[in-house]
C-alpha positions as CSV (number, residue, x, y, z in Angstrom):
1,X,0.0,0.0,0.0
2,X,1.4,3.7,-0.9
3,X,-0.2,6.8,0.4
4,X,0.3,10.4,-1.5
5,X,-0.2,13.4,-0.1
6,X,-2.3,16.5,-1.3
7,X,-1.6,20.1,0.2
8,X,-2.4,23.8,0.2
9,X,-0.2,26.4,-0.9
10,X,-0.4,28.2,2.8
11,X,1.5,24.9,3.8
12,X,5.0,26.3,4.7
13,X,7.6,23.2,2.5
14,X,11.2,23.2,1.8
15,X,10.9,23.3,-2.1
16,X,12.2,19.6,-2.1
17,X,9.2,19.2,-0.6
18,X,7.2,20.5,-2.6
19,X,8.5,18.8,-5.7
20,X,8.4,15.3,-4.3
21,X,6.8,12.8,-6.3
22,X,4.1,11.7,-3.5
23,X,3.1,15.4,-3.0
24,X,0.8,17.7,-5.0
25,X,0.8,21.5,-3.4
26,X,-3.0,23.0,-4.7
27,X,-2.6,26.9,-5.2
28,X,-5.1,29.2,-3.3
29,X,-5.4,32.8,-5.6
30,X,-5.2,36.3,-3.8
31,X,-6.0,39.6,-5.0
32,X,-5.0,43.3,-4.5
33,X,-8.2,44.6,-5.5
34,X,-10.4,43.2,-8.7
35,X,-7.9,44.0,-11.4
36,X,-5.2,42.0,-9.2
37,X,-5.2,38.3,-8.9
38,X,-2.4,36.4,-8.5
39,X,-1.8,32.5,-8.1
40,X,-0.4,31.9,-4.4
41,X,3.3,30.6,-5.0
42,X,3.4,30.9,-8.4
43,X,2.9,34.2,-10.1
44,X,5.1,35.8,-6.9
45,X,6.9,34.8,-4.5
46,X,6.8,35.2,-0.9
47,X,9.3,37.9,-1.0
48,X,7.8,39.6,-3.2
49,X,4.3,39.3,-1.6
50,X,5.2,41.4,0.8
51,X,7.1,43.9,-1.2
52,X,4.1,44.1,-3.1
53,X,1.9,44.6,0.4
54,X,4.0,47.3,1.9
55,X,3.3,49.6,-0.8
56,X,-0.4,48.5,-1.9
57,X,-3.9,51.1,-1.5
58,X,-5.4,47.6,-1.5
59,X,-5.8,44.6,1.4
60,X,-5.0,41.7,-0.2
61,X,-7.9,38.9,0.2
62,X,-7.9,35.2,-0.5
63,X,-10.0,32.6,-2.6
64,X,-10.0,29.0,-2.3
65,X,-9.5,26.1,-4.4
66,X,-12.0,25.2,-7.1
67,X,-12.9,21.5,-6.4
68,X,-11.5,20.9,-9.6
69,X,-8.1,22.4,-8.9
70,X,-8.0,18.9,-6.5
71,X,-9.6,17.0,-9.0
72,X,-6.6,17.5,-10.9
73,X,-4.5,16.9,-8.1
74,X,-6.2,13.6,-7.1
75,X,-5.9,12.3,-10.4
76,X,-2.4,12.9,-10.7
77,X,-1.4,10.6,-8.4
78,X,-3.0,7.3,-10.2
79,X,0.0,5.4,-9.2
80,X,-0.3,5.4,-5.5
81,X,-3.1,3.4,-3.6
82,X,-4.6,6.3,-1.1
83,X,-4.6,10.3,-1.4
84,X,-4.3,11.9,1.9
85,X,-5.6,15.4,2.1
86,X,-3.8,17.7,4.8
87,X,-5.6,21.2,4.1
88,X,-5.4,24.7,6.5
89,X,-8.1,25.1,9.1
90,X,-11.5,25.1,8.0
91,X,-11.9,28.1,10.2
92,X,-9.5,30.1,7.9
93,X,-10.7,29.0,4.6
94,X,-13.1,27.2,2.5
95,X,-10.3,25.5,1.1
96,X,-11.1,22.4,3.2
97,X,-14.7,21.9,1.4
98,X,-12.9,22.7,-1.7
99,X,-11.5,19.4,-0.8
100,X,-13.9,17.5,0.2
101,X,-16.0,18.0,-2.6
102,X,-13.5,17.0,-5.0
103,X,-13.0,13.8,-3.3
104,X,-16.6,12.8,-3.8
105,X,-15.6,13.7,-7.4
106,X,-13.2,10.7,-8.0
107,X,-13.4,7.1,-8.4
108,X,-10.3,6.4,-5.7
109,X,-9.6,6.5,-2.0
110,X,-9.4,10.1,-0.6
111,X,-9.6,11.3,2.6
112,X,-9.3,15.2,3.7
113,X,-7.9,16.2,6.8
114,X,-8.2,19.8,8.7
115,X,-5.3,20.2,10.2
116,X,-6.6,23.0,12.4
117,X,-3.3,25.0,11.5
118,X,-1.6,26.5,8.5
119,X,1.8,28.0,7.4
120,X,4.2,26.4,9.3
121,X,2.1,24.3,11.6
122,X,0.8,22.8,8.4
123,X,4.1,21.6,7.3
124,X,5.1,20.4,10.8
125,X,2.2,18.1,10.3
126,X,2.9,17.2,6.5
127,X,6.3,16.1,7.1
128,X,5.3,13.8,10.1
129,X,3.2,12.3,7.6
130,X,5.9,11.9,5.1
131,X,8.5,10.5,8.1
132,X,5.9,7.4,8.3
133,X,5.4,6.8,5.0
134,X,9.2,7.0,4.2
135,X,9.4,4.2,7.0
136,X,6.9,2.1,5.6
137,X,3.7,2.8,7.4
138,X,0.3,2.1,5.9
139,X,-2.3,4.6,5.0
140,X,-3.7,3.9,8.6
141,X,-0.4,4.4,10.0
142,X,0.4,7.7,8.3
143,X,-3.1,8.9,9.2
144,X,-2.6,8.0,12.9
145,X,0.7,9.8,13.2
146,X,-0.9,12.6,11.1
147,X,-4.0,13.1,14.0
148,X,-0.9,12.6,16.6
149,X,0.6,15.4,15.3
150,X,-2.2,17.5,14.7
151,X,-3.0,17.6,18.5
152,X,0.5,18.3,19.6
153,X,1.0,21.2,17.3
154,X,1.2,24.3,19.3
155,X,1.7,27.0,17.0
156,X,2.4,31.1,18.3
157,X,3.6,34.1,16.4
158,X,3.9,37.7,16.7
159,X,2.9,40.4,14.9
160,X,5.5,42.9,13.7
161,X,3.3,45.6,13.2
162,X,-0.2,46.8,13.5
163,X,-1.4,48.2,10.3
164,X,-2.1,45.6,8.7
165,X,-4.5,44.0,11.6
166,X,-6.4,47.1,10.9
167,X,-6.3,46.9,7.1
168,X,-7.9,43.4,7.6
169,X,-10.6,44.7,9.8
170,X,-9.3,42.9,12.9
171,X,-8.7,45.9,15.0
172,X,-9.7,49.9,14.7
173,X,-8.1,52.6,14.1
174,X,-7.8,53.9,17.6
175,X,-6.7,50.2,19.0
176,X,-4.0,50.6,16.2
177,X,-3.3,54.0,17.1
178,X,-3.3,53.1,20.5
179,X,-1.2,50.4,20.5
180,X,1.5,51.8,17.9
181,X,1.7,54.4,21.2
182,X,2.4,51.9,23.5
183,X,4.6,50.0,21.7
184,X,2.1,46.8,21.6
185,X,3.0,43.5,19.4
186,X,0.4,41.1,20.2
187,X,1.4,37.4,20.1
188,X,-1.1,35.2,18.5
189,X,-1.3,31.3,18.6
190,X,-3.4,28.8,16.6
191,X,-6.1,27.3,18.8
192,X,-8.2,24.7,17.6
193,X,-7.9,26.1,13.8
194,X,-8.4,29.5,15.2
195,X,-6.5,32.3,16.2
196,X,-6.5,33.7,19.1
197,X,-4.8,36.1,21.6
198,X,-1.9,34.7,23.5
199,X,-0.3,37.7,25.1
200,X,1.0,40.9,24.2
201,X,5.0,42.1,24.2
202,X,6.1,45.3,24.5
203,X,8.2,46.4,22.3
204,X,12.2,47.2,22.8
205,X,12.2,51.0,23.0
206,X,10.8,51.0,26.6
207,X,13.9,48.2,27.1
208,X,16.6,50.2,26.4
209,X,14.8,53.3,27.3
210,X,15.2,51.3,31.2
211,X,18.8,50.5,30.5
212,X,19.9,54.1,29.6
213,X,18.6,55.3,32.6
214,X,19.6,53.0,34.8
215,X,23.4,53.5,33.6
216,X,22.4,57.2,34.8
217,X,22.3,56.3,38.1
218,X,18.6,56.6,38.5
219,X,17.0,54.7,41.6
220,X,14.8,51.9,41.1
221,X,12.1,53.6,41.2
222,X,12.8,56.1,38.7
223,X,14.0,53.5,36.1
224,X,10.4,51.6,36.5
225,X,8.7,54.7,35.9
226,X,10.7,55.3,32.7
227,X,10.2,51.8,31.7
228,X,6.6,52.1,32.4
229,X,6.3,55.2,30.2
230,X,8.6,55.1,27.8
231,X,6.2,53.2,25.7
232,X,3.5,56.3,25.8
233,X,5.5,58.1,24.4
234,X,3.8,58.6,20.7
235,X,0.3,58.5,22.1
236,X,-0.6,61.7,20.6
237,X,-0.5,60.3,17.2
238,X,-4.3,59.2,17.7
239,X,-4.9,62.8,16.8
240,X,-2.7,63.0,13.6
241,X,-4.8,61.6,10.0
242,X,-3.6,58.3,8.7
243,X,-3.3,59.9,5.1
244,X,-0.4,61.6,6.5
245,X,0.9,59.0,9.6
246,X,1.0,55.9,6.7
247,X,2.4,58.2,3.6
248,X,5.0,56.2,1.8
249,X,6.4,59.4,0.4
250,X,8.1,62.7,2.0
251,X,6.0,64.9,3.7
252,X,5.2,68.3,2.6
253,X,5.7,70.9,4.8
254,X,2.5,71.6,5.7
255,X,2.4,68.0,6.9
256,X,5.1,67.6,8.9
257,X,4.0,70.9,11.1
258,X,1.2,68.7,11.6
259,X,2.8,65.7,12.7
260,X,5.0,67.8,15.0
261,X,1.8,68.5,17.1
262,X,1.7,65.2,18.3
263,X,4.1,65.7,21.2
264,X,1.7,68.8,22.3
265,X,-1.1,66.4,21.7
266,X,0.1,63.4,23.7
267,X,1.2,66.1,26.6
268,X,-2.7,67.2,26.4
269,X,-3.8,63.5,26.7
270,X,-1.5,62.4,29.9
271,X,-1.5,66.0,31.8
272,X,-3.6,66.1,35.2
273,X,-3.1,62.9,36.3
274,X,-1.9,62.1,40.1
275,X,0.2,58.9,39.2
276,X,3.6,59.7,39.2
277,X,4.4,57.3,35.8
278,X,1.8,59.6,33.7
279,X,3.4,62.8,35.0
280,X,6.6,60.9,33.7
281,X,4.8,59.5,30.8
282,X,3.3,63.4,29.7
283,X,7.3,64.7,30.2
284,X,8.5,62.4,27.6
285,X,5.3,62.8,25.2
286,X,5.8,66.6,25.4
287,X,9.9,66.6,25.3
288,X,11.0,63.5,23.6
289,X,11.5,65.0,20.2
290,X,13.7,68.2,21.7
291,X,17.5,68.6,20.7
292,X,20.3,68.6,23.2
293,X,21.1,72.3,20.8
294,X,17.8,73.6,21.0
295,X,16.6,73.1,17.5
296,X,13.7,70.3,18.4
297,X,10.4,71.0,18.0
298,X,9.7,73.5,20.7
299,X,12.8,75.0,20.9
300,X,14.1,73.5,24.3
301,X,17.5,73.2,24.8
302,X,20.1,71.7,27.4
303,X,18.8,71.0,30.6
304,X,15.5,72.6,30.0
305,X,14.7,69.4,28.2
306,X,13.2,66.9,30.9
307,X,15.3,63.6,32.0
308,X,13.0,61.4,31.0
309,X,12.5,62.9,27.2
310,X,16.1,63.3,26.8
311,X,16.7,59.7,27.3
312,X,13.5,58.6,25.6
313,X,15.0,60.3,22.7
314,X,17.9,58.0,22.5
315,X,16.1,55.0,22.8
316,X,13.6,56.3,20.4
317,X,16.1,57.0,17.4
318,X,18.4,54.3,18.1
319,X,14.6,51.9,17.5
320,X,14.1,53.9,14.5
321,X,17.3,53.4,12.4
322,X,17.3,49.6,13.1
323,X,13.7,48.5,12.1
324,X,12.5,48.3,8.7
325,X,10.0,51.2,7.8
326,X,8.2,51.1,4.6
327,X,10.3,54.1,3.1
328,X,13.3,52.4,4.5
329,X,15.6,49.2,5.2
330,X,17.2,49.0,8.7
331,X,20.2,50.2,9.4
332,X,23.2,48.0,10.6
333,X,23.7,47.9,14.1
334,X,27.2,49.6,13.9
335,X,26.0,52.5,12.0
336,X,22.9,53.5,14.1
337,X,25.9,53.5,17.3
338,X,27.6,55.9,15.4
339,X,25.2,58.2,14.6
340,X,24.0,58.4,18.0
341,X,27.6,59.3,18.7
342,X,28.0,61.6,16.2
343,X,24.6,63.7,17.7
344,X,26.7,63.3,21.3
345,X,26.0,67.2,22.0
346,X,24.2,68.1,19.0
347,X,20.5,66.3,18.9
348,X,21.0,64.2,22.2
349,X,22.6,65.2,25.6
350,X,26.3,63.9,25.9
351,X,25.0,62.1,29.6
352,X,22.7,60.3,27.6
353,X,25.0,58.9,24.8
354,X,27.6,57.9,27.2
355,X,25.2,55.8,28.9
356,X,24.2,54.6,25.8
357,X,27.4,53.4,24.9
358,X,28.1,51.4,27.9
359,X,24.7,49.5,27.1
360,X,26.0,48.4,23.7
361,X,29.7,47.9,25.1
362,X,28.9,46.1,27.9
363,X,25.9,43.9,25.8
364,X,26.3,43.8,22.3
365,X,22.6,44.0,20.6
366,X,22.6,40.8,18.0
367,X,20.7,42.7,14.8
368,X,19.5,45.6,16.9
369,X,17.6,43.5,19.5
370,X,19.0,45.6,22.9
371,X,18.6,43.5,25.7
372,X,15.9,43.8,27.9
373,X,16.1,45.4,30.9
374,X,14.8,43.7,34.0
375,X,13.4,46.0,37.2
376,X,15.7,45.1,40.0
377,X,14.9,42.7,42.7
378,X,12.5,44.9,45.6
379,X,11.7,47.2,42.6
380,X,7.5,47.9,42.8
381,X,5.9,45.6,40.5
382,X,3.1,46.6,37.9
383,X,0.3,47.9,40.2
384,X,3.1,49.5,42.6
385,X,4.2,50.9,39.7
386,X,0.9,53.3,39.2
387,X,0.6,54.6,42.9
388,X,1.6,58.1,42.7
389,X,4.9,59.6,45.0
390,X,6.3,62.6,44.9
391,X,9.8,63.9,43.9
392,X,9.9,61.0,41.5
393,X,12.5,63.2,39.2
């Protein structure tokens, strides 16, 4: 007895894979927009999918299978004795029906399998099957290890940015807005064919924002309230139009006047509050874009810029430089430290930089990931971390 196996393109498959004889990859189509279509896999590549998504007006959106697209498939494989169907989730696509119909369209032993996953969890499963039918298992075998595999399968990922969530629908704008500001990556796993909410990582900015000022000197204290936040920092973006905050292009003048408001905005949003960390929090919404030389965006210079801004400001830039924009690649680790160095005195207070330094001196960022700063054994922990106190700064 031989068993064959029938996929989706979403399945994630070394390209030897792929082009095994026992395996037949069906494409699912996706279009930018009506006059777009493209066969997943085929007409572009992966790479250049999401070239091609960075800089389209359009969300992309997916189509099945025809059942004859299987058909085809199915047929194909006349040598071997059973066709085993491993497709996404049913949850994510109708791909699985696709399927399922097709096999009721065929004079030969089929069976369809959800695999309650997709992308790479897909191909976990896949190559499982393959393992037992390179080692001789029958069909009832390879099935067996297949549904094995299935419920082991624990599959998380995190999101690298927000827009796109809101593109889809999934969030709104002001969640996206929101958590942009707070420096938010949800991580997401695959439950039961479905994805859901696993948790939610803060981003790196408020990491080595905690670092800097730790290096400072700061007490304990004052380092959790910059950690805590650092990540508020761009809150008053809510109140800037996405036409402008998502341009791919340069701004005109008039538009980058009105992006400047956003640290006046932010300030606005965080002011009257009696917790120390969104006194802390307004500072650095209000200052964090000031220059060490005075020629920021209000015009503060020196020590008239707060603590707290003038080291958000560092961490802030240094984030910047080394994460892909879409008007941008990142810069190498090596050349964002020196322009930080070269704006010692210039755009960012001397303190700051040489703090800054001893961060990457004493623990080397691998491809801009700045380690993560810790709050120090005894230091308040999260709902501590709201009370208000005085003198905090």
């Amino acid at each position: 007895m031989t068993t064959a196996i029938v996929t989706d393109s979403t399945t994630s498959l070394p390209e030897e894979v792929r082009e095994s004889p026992n395996v037949r990859v069906v494409p699912l189509t996706f279009s930018f927009g009506p006059e777009e279509t493209y066969t997943d896999k085929v007409d572009l590549s992966n790479a250049q999918f999401y070239e091609k998504l960075e800089s389209a007006l359009a969300f992309p959106t997916t189509s099945q299978p025809p059942a004859g697209a299987f058909v085809e498939a199915y047929e194909s494989l006349h040598a071997y004795d059973d066709v085993l169907v491993l497709t996404l989730s049913r949850k994510f696509s109708g791909t699985y029906d696709s399927a399922v119909t097709a096999a009721g369209m065929v004079d030969r032993p089929v069976e369809v399998v959800d695999t309650k996953s997709a992308e790479m969890g897909s191909g976990l499963i896949l190559l499982e099957a393959l393992r037992v039918i390179d080692e001789g298992g029958d069909f009832d075998e390879v099935k067996r290890a297949v549904e094995a595999a299935i419920r082991r399968c624990k599959m998380l990922f995190a999101v690298g940015t927000l827009e796109y969530l809101e593109k889809s629908g999934r969030i709104g704008r002001a969640q996206r807005l929101l958590g942009t500001a707070l420096d938010l990556r949800p991580v997401l796993r695959v439950d039961d064919g479905e994805v859901v909410p696993h948790k939610r990582a803060r981003g790196r900015k408020r990491q080595m924002a905690a670092l800097l000022a730790r290096h400072l000197g700061l007490s304990d204290w004052q380092v959790l309230l910059i950690r805590r936040a650092a990540p508020l920092h761009d809150v008053g973006k809510i109140g800037i139009p996405d036409a402008i905050l998502l341009k791919l292009g340069k701004l005109t003048i008039e538009e980058f006047q009105q992006v400047k408001t956003h640290t006046t905005i932010g300030a606005r949003i965080l002011s009257g509050s009696r917790f120390s960390v969104l006194r802390v929090a307004e500072e650095i919404a209000f200052s964090h874009h000031e220059r060490w030389d005075g020629n920021g965006y209000l015009g503060l210079a020196g020590d008239q810029i707060p603590l707290p801004g003038r080291i958000v400001a560092v961490a802030d830039v240094f984030d910047a430089l080394t994460q892909r924009r879409p008007y941008k690649e990142p810069w190498p680790v090596a050349d964002a430290v020196e322009e930080i160095r070269r704006q010692r005195g210039l755009q960012f207070d001397p303190a700051v930089v040489d703090a800054f330094l001893r961060v990457i001196a004493e623990a080397p960022p691998p491809e801009g990931q700045p380690t993560a700063a810790q709050p120090a054994a005894g230091t308040p922990d999260a709902a501590a971390g709201m009370a208000p106190q005085d003198g905090a700064f």
